[in-house]
Phi, psi and omega in degrees: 000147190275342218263147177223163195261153162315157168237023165193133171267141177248112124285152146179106198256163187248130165304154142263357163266033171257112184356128199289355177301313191277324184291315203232028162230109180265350162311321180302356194273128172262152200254174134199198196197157187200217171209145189202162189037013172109348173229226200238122188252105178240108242210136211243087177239147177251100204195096158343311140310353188351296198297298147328310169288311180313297216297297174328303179303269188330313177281314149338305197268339133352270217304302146347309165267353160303315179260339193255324216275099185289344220266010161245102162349310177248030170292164158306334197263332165303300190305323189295317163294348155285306188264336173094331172213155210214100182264137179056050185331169148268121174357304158326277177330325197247000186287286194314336178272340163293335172249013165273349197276301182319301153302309187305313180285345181286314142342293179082055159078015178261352157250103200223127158276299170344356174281354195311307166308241321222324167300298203309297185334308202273316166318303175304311191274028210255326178302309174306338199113343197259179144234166186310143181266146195315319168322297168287308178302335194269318162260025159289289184329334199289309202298333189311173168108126162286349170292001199252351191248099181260122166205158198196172167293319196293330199181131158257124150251188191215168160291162159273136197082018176258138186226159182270170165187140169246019185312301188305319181264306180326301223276344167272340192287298162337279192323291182319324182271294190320331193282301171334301167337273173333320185274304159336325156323315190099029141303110188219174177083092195199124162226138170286151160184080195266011200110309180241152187257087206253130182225128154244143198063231168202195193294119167347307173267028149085153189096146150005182125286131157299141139239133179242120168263135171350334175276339198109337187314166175230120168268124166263121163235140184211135177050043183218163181225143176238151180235140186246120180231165192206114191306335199237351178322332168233130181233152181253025179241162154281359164294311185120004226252310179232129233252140197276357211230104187250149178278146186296314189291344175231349183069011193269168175279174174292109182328167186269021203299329206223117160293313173244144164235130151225117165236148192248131161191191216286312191265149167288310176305341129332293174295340125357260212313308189295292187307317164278343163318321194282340158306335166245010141311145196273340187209180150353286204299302158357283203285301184319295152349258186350320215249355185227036186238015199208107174316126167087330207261160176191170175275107194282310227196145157183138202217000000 
C-alpha cells in the first residue's frame, strides 16, 4: 500500500517587537526540531523565548492529536469512533466537526467525514493485494451520511457502524490553532506549514510567502492559507491507479479528473476542506461556486 504521513512539519515566525534588523534576518533564527502529526517537526523563531514558545507550540499539537488524531488509539475521535459515543466532547472536536458539516453542505455532500469504514476497506483490502468486493462496499456505503452524526456540547453519537475521519480538515484545523498561538505569543511574520500552509504577515524581509503551485505559478502569501489536494497524491494501490479521496455516494476513489486543486482562503482548515471536496467536482464553474459559499476562500489553481 501506498499510503503515507508527511515527513516534515515546518513553522517560522518574528517576534514583532524586534528590531527591524533582527526582523529581517532569518539567520538570526533559532530552530529547533522534534516530531508532531506523525513526522519530523522544526520550528524556526527569532523570539527572545524561543525555546519556550517551540515548547508550546510542540504541546498544543500534542495536545491536537490527542484529540483529532486516528493514528492514535486513545484520542477522542478514536474513542468515539470506537464506542459510537463521546460525552462531553472537547471543543476542539466539535469546532472541527462544525466546519467540515459546514463544507459538506456547501458541497452537497461530497465532502463527508463518514467515509472512514469505506477508506478503512480499501486501505485493508489494498494490504491483501485486492481490491473491495463490490458487495462490502455497497453496504458500508449504506453506514455513510452526515445525517448519521448527532452532536451538541453535551455529547457526539454516530450511527452504528459509522466512523469519522478528519484527513481532509485536521492537518488545516491544526495548522489555523498553531498560528493562533503564535499570534498570541506577539508573533507576526508566521508561516504554518502542516501539509497545508496558513501564513500571518509575510516574510521578515518584506513580501509574501513564496508558494509555488503545481503549474509552476509563484504564490506570495500573506494572512491567508493555501491548501493543495491531488485524487492520486496518494494511492492505496502500487499501480497508482486508486486515489485516497473517495466519493461518498459511490464508495469509489475520485476519478483522475483534476491532477491538482489549489485553494486559498482565511482559514486553513477550510482550504483543507474546500480542496478535497473539489477534487470530485466535475469542472471549474463547480469549484469556483464551492469556493464562493466561503468568505474570502478562492481558487488558486486546478489542473
Amino acid at each position: 500500500m501506498m499510503l503515507t504521513r508527511r515527513r516534515l512539519i515546518a513553522i517560522s515566525a518574528v517576534l514583532a517587537v524586534l528590531p527591524a534588523v533582527a526582523r529581517a534576518n532569518p539567520a538570526a533564527a533559532r530552530l529547533w526540531t522534534g516530531q508532531a502529526l506523525g513526522a519530523r517537526a522544526s520550528i524556526r523563531l527569532v523570539h527572545p523565548d524561543g525555546e519556550a514558545v517551540a515548547a508550546r507550540v510542540m504541546a498544543e499539537i500534542d495536545r491536537l492529536e490527542n484529540i483529532l488524531s486516528l493514528y492514535r488509539p486513545a484520542s477522542a475521535l478514536s474513542r468515539l469512533n470506537r464506542e459510537g459515543h463521546l460525552s462531553a466532547p472537547p471543543f476542539e472536536l466539535l469546532e472541527c466537526l462544525s466546519l467540515a458539516g459546514a463544507v459538506h453542505h456547501a458541497s452537497g455532500g461530497l465532502f463527508d467525514p463518514t467515509v472512514q469504514p469505506l477508506w478503512a476497506l480499501w486501505a485493508q483490502a489494498a494490504a491483501d493485494g485486492t481490491r473491495p468486493d463490490a458487495g462490502a462496499l455497497e453496504r458500508l456505503r449504506r453506514k455513510t451520511g452526515w445525517d448519521k452524526v448527532e452532536m451538541d456540547a453535551a455529547a457526539i453519537t454516530l450511527r452504528a457502524g459509522t466512523a469519522l475521519t478528519l484527513n481532509g480538515i485536521g492537518q488545516g484545523y491544526v495548522a489555523d490553532r498553531v498560528a493562533a498561538l503564535l499570534e498570541a505569543e506577539g508573533l507576526t511574520d508566521i508561516l504554518i506549514d502542516t501539509g497545508e500552509l496558513r501564513a500571518l504577515g509575510g516574510r521578515p524581509e518584506g513580501g509574501g510567502w513564496p508558494v509555488r503551485l503545481e503549474t509552476g505559478e509563484r504564490l506570495g502569501l500573506r494572512q491567508r492559507a493555501l491548501a493543495t489536494s491531488a485524487a492520486l497524491g496518494t494511492t492505496f494501490d502500487q499501480a497508482g491507479r486508486d486515489g485516497h479521496i473517495l466519493h461518498p455516494k459511490t464508495g469509489m476513489p475520485a476519478p483522475a479528473r483534476w491532477r491538482a486543486v489549489s485553494i486559498s482562503a482565511p482559514s486553513a482548515a477550510i482550504a483543507d476542506a474546500l480542496a478535497t471536496a473539489a477534487c470530485l467536482m466535475p469542472d471549474r464553474d463547480a469549484i469556483l461556486a464551492l469556493a464562493g459559499r466561503f468568505d474570502g476562500a478562492r481558487l488558486e489553481n486546478s489542473l
